[in-house]
N, C-alpha and C positions, 0 to 999 in steps of 0.2 A: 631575439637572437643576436650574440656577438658578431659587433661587425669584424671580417676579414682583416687579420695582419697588413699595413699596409707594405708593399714591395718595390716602391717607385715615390721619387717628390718632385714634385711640380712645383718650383718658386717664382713667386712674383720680382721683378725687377727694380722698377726703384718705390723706394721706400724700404724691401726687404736687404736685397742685396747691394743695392746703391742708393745712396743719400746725396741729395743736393743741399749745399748751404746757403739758405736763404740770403745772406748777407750778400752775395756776389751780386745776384740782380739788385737787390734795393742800392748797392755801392752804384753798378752803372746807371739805373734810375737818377740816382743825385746828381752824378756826375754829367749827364744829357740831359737835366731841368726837367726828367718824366715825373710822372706822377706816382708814387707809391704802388707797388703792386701791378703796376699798369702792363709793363713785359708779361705774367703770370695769367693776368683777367685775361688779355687778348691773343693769348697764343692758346690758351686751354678754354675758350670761347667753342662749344661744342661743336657748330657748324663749320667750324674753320677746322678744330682738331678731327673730327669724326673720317674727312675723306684721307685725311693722310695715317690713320690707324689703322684703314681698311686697302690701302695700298692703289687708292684713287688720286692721289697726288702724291709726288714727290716729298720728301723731307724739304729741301731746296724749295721748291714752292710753295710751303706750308712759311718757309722763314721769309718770303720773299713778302707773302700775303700780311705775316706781324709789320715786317717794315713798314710797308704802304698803311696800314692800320695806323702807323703811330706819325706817320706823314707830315699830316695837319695841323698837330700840335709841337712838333720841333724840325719842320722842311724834309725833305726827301734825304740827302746829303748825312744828315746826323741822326735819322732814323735808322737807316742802314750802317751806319756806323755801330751804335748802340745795339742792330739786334746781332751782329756780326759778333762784337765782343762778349755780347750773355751768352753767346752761342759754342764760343771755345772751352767754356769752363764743362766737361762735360759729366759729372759728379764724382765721386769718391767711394770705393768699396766697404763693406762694411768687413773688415778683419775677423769679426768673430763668425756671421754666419760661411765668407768664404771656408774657413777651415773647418766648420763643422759638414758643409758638403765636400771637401775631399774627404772626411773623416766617414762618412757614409758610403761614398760611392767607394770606397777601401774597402767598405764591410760588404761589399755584394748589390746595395741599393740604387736602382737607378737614378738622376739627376736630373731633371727639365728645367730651362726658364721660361717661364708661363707668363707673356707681357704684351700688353698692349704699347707696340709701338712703331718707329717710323722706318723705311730704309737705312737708315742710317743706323739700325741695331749693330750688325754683324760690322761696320767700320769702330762704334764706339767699345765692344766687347775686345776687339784686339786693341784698341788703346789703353785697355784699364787691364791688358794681360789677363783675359778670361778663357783665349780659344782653348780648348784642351781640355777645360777646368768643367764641364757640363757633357753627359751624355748629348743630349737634345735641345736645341732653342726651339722654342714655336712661337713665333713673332705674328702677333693678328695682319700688319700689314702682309706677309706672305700667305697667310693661311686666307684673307680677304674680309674675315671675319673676329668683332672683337671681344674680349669678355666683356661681360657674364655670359653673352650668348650659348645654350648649349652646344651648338656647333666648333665653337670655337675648342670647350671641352672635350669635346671626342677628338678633334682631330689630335689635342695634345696627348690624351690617353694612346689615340694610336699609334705618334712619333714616339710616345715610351714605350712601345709592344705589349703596354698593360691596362690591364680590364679595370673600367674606373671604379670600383670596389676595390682594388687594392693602390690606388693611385691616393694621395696625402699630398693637399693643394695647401700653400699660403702665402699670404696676402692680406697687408697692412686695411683690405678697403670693405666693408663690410658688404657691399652690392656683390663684391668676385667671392666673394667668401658662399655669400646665398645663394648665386648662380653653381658656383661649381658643386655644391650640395645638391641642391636640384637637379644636377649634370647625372648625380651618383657616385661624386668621390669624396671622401672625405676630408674635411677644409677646416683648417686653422686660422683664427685672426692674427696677425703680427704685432704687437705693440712693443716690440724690442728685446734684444739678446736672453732677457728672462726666458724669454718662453723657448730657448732652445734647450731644456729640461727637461718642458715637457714632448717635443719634436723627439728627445732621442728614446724616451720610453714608447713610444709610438712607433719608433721605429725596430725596437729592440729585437729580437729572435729568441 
């Protein structure tokens, strides 16, 4: 049986819609004698990331907990310096898929951003001039739960008023990809602006 036209998109945040450039942290790394990689390993260190996705700590305590993490290896003073400055760069939009969700939501289709992430979403969304640009955010840290979970996907099919059979989730990560399948809606991998080809035949009427 054909699956249902979908009527609504669910997008993933960064990686789809926002990119980070590596270069910034490895620049402050050098710069504070860290170790390569080192801001990245222990800020997205599960046990540390997990309560502040789920709305158990603050963003502010989440960056509070890197500093103290990176302590030991360059003093209190210039840890905090260093996570202060990774911490302003707060990434960059991607131009093509913004325009292709005002170019949707023009045609009738709903818009989500489907993201695991901190309190600090809805302050970084008006810095990168997004308020307006999405029907719906559904951020795991409000909802309390985060992808793949199926929880996490109903709640965002119900901030879009649609039945996840006609809901079209994506996302760069192949675990949100299989979660939100299993959820019931149908899920696209992201590997970049190509695949916004296939995105609008899927979306077509």
């Amino acid at each position: 049986m054909a699956r249902e036209r979908p009527t609504a998109l669910l997008l993933d945040f960064d990686g789809v819609l926002r990119h980070w450039d590596p270069a910034v942290a490895a620049g402050i790394e050098r710069e504070y004698g860290l170790s390569a990689g080192v801001l990245g390993e222990i800020a997205m260190h599960w046990g540390r990331l997990q309560p502040v996705l789920t709305g158990q700590v603050s963003h502010a305590d989440w960056v509070s907990s890197v500093a103290d993490a990176l302590t030991e290896s360059v003093g209190p003073d210039r840890a905090r310096a260093a996570v202060q400055q990774w911490q302003r760069y707060r990434g960059e939009l991607d131009a093509d898929v913004l325009a292709f969700v005002r170019e949707v939501r023009a045609a009738g289709v709903r818009v989500g951003l489907g993201t695991n992430a901190t309190d600090l979403l809805d302050t970084d969304l008006a810095e990168l001039g997004l308020v307006g640009e999405l029907d719906v955010v559904v951020n795991s840290s409000v909802v309390g739960v985060h992808k793949p979970a199926k929880e996490y996907f109903q709640a965002a099919c119900a901030a879009l008023e649609t039945p996840p059979v006609r809901v079209l989730f994506v996302d760069d990560e192949d675990w949100a990809v299989r979660g939100a399948r299993a959820a019931g809606l149908s899920a696209y991998r992201w590997s970049g602006p190509e695949g916004l080809r296939y995105l609008r035949a899927a979306l077509a009427h």
